[in-house]
N, C-alpha and C positions, 0 to 999 in steps of 0.2 A: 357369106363365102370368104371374106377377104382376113373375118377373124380365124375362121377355120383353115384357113392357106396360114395365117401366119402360127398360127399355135401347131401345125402339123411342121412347120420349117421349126419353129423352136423346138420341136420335139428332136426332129433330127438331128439338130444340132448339139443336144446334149445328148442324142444316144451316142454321135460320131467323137464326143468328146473323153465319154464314158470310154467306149470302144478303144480310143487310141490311148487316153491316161488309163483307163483303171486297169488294161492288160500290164502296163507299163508300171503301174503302183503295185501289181501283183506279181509281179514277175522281181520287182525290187524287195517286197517281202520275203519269198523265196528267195529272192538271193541272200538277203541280211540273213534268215534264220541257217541256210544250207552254210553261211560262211562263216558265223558263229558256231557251226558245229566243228567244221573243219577248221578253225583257229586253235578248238580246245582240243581236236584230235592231235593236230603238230605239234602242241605246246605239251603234250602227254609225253609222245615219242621224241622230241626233243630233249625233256627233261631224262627219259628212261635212256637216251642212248647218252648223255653226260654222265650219269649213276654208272653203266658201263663201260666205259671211260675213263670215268676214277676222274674226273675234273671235280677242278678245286670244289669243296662243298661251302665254300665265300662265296663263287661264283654262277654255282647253279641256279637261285633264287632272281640274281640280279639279271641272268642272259635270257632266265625264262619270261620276266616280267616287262625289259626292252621289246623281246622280241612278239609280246603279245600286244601290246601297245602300237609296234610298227604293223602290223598285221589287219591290228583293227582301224588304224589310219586308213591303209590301203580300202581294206572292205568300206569304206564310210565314200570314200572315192569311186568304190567302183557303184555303190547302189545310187547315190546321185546322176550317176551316167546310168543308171538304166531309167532313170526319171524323165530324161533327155534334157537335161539342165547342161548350156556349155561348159565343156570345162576348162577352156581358156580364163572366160568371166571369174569360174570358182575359183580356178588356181590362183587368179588376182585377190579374188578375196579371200579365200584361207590365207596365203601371205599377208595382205593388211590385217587381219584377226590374230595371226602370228605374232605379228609385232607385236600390238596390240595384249596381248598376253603375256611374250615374254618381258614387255618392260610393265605390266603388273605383278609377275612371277618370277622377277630375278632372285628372292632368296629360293625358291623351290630351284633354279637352273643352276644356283649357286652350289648348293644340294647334290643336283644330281651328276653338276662336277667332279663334286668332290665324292662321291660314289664312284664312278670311274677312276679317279685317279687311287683311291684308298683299294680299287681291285687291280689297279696295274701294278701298282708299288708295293703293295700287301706288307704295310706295315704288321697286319695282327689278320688271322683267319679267324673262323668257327671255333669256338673252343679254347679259345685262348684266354688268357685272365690278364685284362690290360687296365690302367686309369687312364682317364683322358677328362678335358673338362669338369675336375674338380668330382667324377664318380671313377668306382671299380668298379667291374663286373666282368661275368663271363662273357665272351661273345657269341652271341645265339641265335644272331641273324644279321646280315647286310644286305641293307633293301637297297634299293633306285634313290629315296632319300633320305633315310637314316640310320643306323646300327643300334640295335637292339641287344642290353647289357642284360644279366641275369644277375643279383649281386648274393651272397652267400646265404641273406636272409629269406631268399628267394622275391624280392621283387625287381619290378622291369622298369628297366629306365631305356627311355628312346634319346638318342642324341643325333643333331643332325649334322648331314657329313659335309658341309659347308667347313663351319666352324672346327668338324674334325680332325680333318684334314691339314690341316693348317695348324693343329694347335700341337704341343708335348705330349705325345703319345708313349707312356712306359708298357712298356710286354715283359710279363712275370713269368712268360710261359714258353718265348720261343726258342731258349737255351737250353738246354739239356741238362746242367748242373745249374746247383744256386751255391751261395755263400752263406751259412748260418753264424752270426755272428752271437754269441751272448757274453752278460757279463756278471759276476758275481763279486759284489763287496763284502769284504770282512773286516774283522777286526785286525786292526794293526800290531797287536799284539801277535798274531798268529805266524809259524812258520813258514815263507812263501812258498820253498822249498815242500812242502809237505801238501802245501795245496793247491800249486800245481801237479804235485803227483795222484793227488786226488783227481783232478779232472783227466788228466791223464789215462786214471786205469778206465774209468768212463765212457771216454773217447774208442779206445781199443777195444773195450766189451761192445760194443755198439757197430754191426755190420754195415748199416747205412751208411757210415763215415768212409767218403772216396778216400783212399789214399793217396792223391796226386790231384792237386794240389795239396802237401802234408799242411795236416794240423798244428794250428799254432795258439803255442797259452802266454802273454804276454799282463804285463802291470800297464795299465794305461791311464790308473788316477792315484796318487796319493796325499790323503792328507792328513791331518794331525791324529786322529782316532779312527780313518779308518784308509783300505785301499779296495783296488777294482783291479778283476783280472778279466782279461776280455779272452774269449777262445771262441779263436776262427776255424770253421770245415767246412768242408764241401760236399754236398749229398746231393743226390736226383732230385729234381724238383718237384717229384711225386711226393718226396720224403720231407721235404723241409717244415712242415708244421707240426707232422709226429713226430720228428726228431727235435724241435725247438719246444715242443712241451714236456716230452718224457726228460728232457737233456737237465731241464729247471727242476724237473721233479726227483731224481735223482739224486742230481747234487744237493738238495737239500736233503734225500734221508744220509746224506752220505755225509755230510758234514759232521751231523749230529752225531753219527757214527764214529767219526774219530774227533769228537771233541773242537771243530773247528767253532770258534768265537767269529759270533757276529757282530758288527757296529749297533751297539744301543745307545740310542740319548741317553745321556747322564744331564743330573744337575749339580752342582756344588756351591754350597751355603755359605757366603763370604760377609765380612764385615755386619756384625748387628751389635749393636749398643742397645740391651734391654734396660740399660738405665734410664735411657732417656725415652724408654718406649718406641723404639722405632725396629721393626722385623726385620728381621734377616733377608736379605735379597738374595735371589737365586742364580745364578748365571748356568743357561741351558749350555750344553756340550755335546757337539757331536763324534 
């Protein structure tokens, strides 16, 4: 009898414990799964009322990504209280696990600094064509902790916004006009006169070329056989690659067209005594 008393108390004991945890374990999986759905439903309509909104599209990715993160902190806090775990006790320990983390994860907080600050200060958006850290590329995303370049060959470089942030960031793209600079050497023999009227009718034929800041064709190198004419405009920035290739291609059918002399190495054959067997030496010229 006293086995059958005790094994009927342990029975109860675990149906009472079943009873009180496993409603409580089940009621916490409900919760987790109903609030995992409702995380991903806000973060939908969040994102869709930013897209309506016309917010920054830098900024969409990053406010979606905090804000599902803080979301699911919350949820992780509240299924623990449906555990019946205190949450005094916890909140003591998610803080000591906090620390705990962030001094293992200071370059990740360093990161996700410098994400914040790179979407307050907005040096470079979506779409922009910037160098930073020794790469170019498009920018084709800013995450929580890194910016993701696209580079012309099409591959992806991740950098992270720590070091980004902080470092020389050039923007190829946030002005509206560029400066095309090129320059074309000839022979020193040649007219200047004529060849800057060369670049000249060039410049004029060519609609992409802003008028304001005007065009300028200037000698910016001379030397013994030959010189450089640099000519400065100003075009859209959509323009400046078509206009910096066509511009070279050009003036070189154009030269040739009116006879304009390039610089060629020369050599000239100085000093040879074939009496004594010894070759004429060369001396190159440029």
């Amino acid at each position: 009898m006293s086995e059958l008393f005790n094994f009927e108390a342990y029975s109860a004991t675990v149906t009472n414990f079943v009873m009180l945890y496993g409603m409580r374990l089940v009621a916490a999986i409900i919760t987790l799964l109903v609030g995992l759905w409702v995380i991903n439903w806000i973060n939908r309509m969040v994102f869709n009322l930013m897209v309506k909104k016309d917010v920054d599209v830098s900024l969409r990715p990053f406010l979606k990504s905090v804000l599902a993160v803080v979301m699911r902190v919350l949820l992780i806090i509240l299924v623990i209280a449906q555990l019946g775990v205190e949450m005094t006790s916890f909140i003591a320990i998610l803080g000591s696990a906090g620390l705990a983390i962030g001094l293992a994860l200071q370059g990740s907080l360093s990161n996700f600094a410098g994400g914040v600050l790179i979407l307050t200060i907005k040096p470079f958006r979506v779409g922009d064509y910037i160098e930073a850290q020794g790469q170019g590329g498009t920018v084709d995303m800013i995450n929580i902790f890194n910016t993701v370049l696209k580079t012309p060959d099409n591959k992806t470089i991740f950098i992270p916004n720590g070091p980004l942030a902080n470092s020389v960031v050039v923007n190829f793209t946030i002005e509206k006009t560029r400066r095309v600079e090129l320059k074309f050497a000839v022979s020193v023999n040649n007219d200047i006169g004529k060849v800057r009227q060369i670049l000249q009718d060039l410049i004029n034929a060519d609609e992409r070329v802003l008028p304001d800041p005007a065009p300028v064709i200037v000698v910016t190198d001379f030397a013994e056989h030959s010189l450089t004419l640099s000519v400065r405009t100003w075009v859209n920035k959509e323009n400046f690659w078509s206009f910096f290739w066509d511009m070279n291609e050009r003036s070189k059918s154009a030269f040739e067209e009116q006879g304009i002399q390039m610089p060629v190495p020369r050599r000239e054959m100085v000093g040879g005594n074939s009496s004594n067997g010894q070759a004429p030496k060369a001396v190159p010229q440029v």
